[in-house]
N, C-alpha and C positions, 0 to 999 in steps of 0.2 A: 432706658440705657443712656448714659450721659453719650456727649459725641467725640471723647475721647475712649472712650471703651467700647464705641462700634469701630471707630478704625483700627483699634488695637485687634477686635475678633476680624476683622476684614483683613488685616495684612499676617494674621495668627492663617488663617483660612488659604489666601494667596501663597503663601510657603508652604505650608503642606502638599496645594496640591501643586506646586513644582518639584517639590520631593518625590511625590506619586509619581509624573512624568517622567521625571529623568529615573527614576529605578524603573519604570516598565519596559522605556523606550530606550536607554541606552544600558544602566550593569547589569540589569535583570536580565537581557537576552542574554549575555556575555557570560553570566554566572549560569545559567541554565539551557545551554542550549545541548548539552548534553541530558538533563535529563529531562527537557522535553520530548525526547525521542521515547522517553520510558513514558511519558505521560500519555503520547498518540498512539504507543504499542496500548498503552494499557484502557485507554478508552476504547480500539479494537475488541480489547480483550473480555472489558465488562460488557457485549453483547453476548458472551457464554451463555447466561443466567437466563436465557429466556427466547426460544423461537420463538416462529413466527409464520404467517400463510404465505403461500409464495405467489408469485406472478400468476396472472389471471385462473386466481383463484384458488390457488391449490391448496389444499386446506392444511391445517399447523398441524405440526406432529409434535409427539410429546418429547421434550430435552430428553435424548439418553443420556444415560451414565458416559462421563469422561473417562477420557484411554488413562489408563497407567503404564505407563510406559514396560516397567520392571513386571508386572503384573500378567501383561499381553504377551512380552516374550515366552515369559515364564509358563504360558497357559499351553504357546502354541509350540514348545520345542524349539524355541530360538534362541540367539543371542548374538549381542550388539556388533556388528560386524559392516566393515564400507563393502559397496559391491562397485567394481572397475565399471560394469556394465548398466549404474543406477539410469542412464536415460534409455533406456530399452526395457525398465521394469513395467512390466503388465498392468500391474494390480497397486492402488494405492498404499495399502497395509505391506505389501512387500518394501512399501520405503522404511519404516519403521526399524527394523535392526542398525539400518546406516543413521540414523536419528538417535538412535542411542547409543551409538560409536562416538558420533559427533558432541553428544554433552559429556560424554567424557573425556574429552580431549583435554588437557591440561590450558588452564587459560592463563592467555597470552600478554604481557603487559603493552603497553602502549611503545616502551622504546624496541622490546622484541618483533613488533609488530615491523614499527620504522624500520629496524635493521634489514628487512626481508629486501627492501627497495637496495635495488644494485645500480642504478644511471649512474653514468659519470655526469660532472659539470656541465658538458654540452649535451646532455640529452635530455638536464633540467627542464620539467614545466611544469605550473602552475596552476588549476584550473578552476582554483576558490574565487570567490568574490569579496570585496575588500572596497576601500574608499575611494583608491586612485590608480590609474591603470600606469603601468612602466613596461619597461623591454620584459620582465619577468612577470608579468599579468596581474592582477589584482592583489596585492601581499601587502596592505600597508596595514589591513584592518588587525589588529589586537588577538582576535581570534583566529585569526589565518595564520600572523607569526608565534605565536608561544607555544610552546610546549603543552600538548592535554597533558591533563591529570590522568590518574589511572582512577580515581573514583570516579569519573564523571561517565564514563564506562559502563563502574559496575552496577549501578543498578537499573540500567535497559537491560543488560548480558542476565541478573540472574532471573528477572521476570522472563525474558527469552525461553532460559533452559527449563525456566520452573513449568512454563509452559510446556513444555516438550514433554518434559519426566510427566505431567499427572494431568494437564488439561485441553487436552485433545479433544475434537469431539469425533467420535466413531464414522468412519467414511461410509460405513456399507449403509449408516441410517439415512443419508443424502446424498448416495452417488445417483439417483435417479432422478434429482430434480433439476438436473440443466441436461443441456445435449446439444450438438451444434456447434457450425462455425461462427463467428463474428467478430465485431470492432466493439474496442469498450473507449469512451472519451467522460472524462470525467468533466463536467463544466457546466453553465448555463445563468452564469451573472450578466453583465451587459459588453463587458471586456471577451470576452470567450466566444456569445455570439457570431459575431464576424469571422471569427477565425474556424468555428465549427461549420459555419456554410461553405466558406472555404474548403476544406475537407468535403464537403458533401458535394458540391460541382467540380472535386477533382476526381473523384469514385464514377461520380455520371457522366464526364470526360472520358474515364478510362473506361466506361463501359463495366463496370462491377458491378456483380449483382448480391457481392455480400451485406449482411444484417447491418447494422448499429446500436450499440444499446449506449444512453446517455445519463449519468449520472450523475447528478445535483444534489442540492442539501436543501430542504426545506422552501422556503417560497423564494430562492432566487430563480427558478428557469418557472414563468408563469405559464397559463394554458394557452395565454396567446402565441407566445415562443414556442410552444410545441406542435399547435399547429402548424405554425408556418414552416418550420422542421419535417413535420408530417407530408406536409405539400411540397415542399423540394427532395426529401428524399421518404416516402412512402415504407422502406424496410427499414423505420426507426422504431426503435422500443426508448422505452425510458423507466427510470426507477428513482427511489426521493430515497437517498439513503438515509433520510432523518425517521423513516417510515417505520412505524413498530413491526411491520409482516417481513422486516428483513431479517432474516436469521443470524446476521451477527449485527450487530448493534456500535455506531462510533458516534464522534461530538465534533464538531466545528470549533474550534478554539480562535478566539480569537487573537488578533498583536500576531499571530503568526502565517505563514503561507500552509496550509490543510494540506502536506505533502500523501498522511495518512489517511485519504480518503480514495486515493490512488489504491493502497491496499484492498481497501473496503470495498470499490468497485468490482475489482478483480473476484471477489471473495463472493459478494451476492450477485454474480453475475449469472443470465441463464445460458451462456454458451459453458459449451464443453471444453474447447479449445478456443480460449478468449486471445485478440493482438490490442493492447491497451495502447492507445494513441494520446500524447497530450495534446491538447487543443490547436501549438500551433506546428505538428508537424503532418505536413501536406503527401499522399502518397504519389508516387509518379510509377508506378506499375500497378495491374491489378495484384488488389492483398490475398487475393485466390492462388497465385502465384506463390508468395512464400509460403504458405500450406503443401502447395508443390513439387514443392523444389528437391532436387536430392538432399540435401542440409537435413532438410526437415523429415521427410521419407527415414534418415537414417537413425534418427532418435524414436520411430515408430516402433514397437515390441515386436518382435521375430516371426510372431502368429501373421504379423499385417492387419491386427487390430490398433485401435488408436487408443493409446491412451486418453484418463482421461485426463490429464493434463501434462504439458510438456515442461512447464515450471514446478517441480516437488515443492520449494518452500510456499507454496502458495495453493496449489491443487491437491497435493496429495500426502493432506495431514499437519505439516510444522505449524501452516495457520489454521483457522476456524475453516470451515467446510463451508462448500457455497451452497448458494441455493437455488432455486430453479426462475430468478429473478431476473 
């Protein structure tokens, strides 16, 4: 290769990959950050296809058949109906008629949406993140000020519903694989560290004696870290949600913050009644307390049994079932 046409492939080479850069790191987030939200629903979603054994040891059970939404009312003498009284419902399966009220609700365009907002000018705020901070909080970035699109919407919205309508997976095959109260903290890189011992010497501060279950991806929280986890607070569990024995299955994407693994913890968690904490918010009462409290007492089912979960879109059905992890 003469030494005119290696610098030619060298500076052919050098531009591209500044094209690569600046599309990943600058319009590429900008052009999709809408439908990256369908992308982290949908890596959620494709753990469907395939349980998995659960925490110490439980053995895998076989994928049931998916809810059809139309199907289930239809079998049990129902139909799609909100109930005034949905956090006081007993029984997971009893959310389901208010779930298919819900996708049939006429959808909403992006400036109908906006219109809903009644502030006047002084009650304006701002609470996006953006380039540069003013009297009016972070608004300078691109994506803070312009107007969404209405496609950029729709397709998180229709995998959402399509979701609802047919790919459920049946509560009664996994409402026995979690039980219990506890803390879910999603983390275990070298930045989170800190801030999760944190948390754990303000729980033995406060005298708590509830669980922790901690949720990582893959070889960022090592055994060395868990140890020493182990050793400062003894009611730690942990779970690798990279792990095939988790019953719903997600991906770590990278170029983005894993907001969707937040979901996924919640999801294969082994409490019944999970309080998901991110790493760096520190408790200053015991969290036995908010379990407590009349607030909470009053979203309990009428019987004075507990639900098994206090969150519907996450316990009782809209997403994947958890497991006993």
């Amino acid at each position: 290769m003469s030494p005119f046409r290696s610098i030619y492939v060298r500076i052919t080479v050098a531009l591209a990959l500044t094209a690569a850069i600046f599309y990943t790191l600058l319009w590429r987030p900008e052009r999709i950050s809408y439908h990256h939200i369908g992308d982290a629903f949908s890596s959620i979603k494709g753990g469907l296809s395939s349980g998995g054994s659960g925490h110490g040891g439980t053995p895998a059970i076989p994928t049931p058949e998916l809810v059809n939404l139309e199907k289930y009312l239809a079998a049990h003498s129902l139909r799609p109906e909100f109930n005034s009284q949905a956090h006081r419902i007993e029984s997971a399966n009893d959310f389901l008629p208010q779930f298919a009220a819900t996708v049939e609700l006429k959808n909403v365009t992006m400036a109908e949406a906006k219109a809903t907002c009644t502030w006047t000018a002084e009650d304006r705020m701002n609470y996006q993140f953006g380039e540069t901070l003013n009297e009016e909080g972070w608004v300078n970035a691109s994506w803070t000020v312009r107007e969404r699109k209405d496609w950029e919407l729709e397709a998180p919205r229709a995998i959402w519903q399509n979701w609802v309508r047919n790919e459920m997976l049946p509560y009664d095959a996994y409402k026995d694989r979690f039980s219990g109260k506890g803390i879910i903290i999603v983390g275990g890189n070298g930045r989170t560290i800190p801030r999760i011992k944190v948390i754990l010497k303000a729980l033995i501060h406060l005298k708590s004696q509830i669980p922790v279950e901690f949720h990582y991806f893959g070889a960022e929280m090592t055994d060395e870290i868990r140890q020493e986890l182990l050793a400062l607070y003894p009611r730690s569990y942990f779970n690798d949600l990279s792990h095939e024995d988790n019953v719903i299955h997600t991906k770590h994407v990278s170029l983005f913050i894993n907001y969707h693994l937040k979901t996924a913890a919640v999801i294969n968690s082994r409490f019944a009644e999970p309080l998901l904490l991110d790493s760096d918010n520190i408790p200053t009462i015991r969290p036995e307390e908010l379990y407590e409290s009349p607030s909470t007492r009053s979203m309990a089912p009428s019987s004075g049994q507990t639900c098994h979960a206090h969150d519907p879109t996450t316990r009782c059905g809209l997403s994947p079932t958890p497991s006993a992890r």
